[in-house]
N, C-alpha and C positions, 0 to 999 in steps of 0.2 A: 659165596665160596667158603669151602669148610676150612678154618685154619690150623696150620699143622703145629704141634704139639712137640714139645720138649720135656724129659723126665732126668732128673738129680735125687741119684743114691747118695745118704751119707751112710757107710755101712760101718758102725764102731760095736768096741769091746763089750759097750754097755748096752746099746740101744741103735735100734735102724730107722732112719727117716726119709719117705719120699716123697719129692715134689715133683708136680706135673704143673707146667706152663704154658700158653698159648704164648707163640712167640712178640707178642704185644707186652708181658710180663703179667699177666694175667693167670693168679693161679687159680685153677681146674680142679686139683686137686691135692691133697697133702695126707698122709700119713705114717703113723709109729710103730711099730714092731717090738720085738729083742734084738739081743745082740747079733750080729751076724758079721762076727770077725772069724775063721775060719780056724785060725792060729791057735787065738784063746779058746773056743767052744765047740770047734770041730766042725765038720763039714756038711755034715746032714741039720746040726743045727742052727747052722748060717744063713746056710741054702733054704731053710724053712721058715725062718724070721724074713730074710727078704722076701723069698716069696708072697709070705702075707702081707707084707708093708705094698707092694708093686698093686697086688690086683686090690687093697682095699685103697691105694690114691687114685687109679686110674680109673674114669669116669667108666662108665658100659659100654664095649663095642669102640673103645676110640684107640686102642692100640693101634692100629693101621695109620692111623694120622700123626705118630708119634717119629718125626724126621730125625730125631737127633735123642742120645742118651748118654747120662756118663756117669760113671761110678765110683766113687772116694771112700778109697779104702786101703787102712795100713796093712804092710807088709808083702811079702810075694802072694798074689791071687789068683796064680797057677789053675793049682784045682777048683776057683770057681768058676773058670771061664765056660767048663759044660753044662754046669749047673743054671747059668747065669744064661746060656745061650736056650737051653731046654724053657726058662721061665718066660725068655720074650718071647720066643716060641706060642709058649700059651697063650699070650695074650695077643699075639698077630700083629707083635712088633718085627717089621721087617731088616731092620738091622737092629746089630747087637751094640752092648754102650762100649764106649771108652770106659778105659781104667787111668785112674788118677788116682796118685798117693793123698794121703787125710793132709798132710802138711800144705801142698797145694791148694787143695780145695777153702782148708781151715783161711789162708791168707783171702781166698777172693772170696770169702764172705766178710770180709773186712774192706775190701781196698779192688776199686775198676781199675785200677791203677795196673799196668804190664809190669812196672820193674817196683820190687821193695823186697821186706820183711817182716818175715814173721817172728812171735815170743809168742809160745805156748808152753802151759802151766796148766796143767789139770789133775787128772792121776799120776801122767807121765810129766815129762818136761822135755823141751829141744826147742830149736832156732832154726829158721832157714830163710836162703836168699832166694827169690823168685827175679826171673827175669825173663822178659818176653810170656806169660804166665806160664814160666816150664821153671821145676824145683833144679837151679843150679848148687847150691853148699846147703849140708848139713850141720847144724853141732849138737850135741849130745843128742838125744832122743836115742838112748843104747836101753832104755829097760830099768825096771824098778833096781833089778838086783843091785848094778853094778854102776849103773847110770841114772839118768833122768833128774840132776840136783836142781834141787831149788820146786820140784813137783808135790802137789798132795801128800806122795806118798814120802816124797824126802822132809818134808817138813812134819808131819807123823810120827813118823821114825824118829826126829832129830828129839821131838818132847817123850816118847816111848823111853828111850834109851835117859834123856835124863833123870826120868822117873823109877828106873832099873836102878844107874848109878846110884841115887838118892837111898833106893832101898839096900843096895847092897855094902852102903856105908851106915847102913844102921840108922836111916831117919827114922825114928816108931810111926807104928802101924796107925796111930791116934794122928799124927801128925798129917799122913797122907789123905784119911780119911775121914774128916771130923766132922761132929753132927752140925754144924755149922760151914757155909764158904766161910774160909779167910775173909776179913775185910783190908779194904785200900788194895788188893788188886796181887799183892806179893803172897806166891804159894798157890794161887787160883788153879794156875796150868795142871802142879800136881795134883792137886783135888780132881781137877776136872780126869786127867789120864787115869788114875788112878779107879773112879767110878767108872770110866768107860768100860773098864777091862774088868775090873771083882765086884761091881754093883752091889749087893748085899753082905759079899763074902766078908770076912774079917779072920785075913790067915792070924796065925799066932804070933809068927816072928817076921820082923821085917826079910831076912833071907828067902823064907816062907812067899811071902808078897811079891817080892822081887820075882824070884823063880816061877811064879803063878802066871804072872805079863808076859815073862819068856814063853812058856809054855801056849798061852794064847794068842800072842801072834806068830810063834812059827805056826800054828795049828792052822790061821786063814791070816795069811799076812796082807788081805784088803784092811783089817780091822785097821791096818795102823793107816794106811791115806784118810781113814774117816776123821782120826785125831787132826786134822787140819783145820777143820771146822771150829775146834776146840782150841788149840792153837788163835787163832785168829778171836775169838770169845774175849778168852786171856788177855791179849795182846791190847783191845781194845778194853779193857778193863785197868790197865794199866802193870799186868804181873811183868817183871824185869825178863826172867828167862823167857816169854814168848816174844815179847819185844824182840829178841835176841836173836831168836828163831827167825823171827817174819823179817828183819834187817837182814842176815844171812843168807835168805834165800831172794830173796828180790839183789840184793848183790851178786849172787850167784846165777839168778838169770840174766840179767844185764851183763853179766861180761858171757855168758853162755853169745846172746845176742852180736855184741861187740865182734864175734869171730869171725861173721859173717855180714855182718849188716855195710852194705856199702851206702847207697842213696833209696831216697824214695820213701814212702809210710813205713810205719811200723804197726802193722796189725797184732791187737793182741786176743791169744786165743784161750779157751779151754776154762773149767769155772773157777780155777783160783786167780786167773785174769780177767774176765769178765765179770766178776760177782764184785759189788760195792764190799770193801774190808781193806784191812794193815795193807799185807802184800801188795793189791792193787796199787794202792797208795802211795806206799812207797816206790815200788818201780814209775809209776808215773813221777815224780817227780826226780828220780833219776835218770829220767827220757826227755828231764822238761825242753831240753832245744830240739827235739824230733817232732814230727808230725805223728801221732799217735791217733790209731782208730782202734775200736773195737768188732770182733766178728759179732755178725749174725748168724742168720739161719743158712746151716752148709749143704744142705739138700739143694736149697736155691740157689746156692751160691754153683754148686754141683749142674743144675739145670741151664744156669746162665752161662757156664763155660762152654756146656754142650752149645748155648744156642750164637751165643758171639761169631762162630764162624759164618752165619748164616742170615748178619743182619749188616748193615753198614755201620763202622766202628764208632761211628760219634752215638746212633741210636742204641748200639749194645751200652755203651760207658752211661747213656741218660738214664735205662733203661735197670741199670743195676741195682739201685734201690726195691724195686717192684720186684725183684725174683728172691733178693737178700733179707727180703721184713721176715722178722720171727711169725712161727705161724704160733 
């Protein structure tokens, strides 16, 4: 007898992943794409990332066998639900997937578990409580601008700006930039921001300098979540201001957390939580009396939610490791 088949979209800002499972957990198939968030890159370019993610996992001819699908993806997905209905179409998937927010899916690649929480920390930042696997409370997850503390991009920002202040108090140009790192670890952050942004340049005056950083990150303000990385470098190097930084923000996710966290795991998502570093670090040991997991693979996790309706509950919860391994 031929076995029917389950597919989990992760559809994000940066990149789209799909998995295909036989309902044993058995993956069939898996693959990567672009971006295909609707919001950020528009709608023909969403629709065309997924598409190619869908027909390069899906084996040859097995759409028909595909009983169940579900799609995780932030924001309203209005407009891709024709797009989305035309792709299973092509492939002679007989029905079309659920829709599931990234926050839900992000938690049950972490956790079989029906009731907890999530702390996600990546580009973005937010919390939420899951219960019964349906997203009951939010906290922050409002967007780089105005929201999302304690995220890549707020910890960026947070060394960006102290590296502005520095120059717009007149530290010399020598001092930000010197043909040598600093040693013992103090100054490293602004050496390091500093190269990020003027790499060879050498304005003349610090005012000069300062106003330069301005200029290039309103210009692509991704540049500044990249400084996180850097950040974290620092911090581990021992410089006091990223210290500062990576305390601040693990403080600031944990009580983001605190708003909503009733009982149950804490899954934690997105790569400034899952990546070995400071932050991790520190939140984990500010979570030390919780039950703490980490997410895996969200496609799979995407695929097991589809298939759980469709297995008896003890087999689905056994079975969650086999859809959630990273591919």
């Amino acid at each position: 007898m031929t076995q029917s088949l389950v597919v989990g979209v992760d559809a994000g800002a940066t990149s789209t992943r799909v998995a295909v499972h036989a309902l044993d957990g058995t993956r069939v198939g898996y693959a990567r794409a672009g971006a295909a968030n609707p919001t950020a890159h528009g709608l023909l370019k969403a629709a065309a990332s997924l598409g190619d993610a869908v027909k390069a996992a899906l084996p040859p001819g097995s759409g028909p066998r595909v009983a169940a699908s579900m799609v995780g993806m932030a924001g309203d997905v209005a407009e891709m639900v024709p797009e989305l209905a035309r792709i299973w179409a092509e492939h002679g998937i007989v029905h079309g997937p659920r829709y599931e927010g990234d926050l839900t899916i992000a938690y049950a690649a972490g956790s079989a578990e029906p009731d907890g929480s999530l702390l996600l920390s990546g580009t973005g930042a937010g919390a939420a409580r899951i219960a019964g696997y349906e997203l009951a409370q939010v906290a922050d997850a409002m967007g780089w601008l105005l929201g999302d503390t304690g995220s890549g991009f707020w910890i960026g920002r947070q060394a960006a700006k102290a590296v502005v202040n520095a120059m717009d108090r007149g530290l010399p140009v020598a001092e930000l930039l010197p043909a040598e790192p600093p040693a013992g670890g103090e100054g490293l952050l602004l050496t390091l921001v500093g190269r990020h942004f003027l790499g060879t340049e050498r304005p003349a005056t610090p005012r000069a300098a300062g106003a330069r950083i301005v200029r290039l990150a309103q210009a692509d303000h991704m540049r500044l979540a990249a400084l996180s990385a850097l950040v974290s470098e620092a911090a581990q190097a021992g410089d006091p201001l990223a210290v500062k930084i990576v305390q601040e923000a693990a403080d600031h996710l944990v009580a983001t957390l605190r708003r909503v966290h009733v009982s149950g795991p804490v899954v934690l998502a997105g790569s400034v939580l899952t990546s070995d570093g400071p932050v991790r670090e520190a939140v984990m040991e500010l979570l030390s009396g919780e039950t703490v997991t980490t997410a895996r693979d969200a496609a799979g996790a995407a695929a097991w939610l589809s298939a759980r309706p469709l297995l008896p509950s003890s087999e689905a919860t056994a079975l969650h490791p086999a859809f959630t391994a990273c591919a």
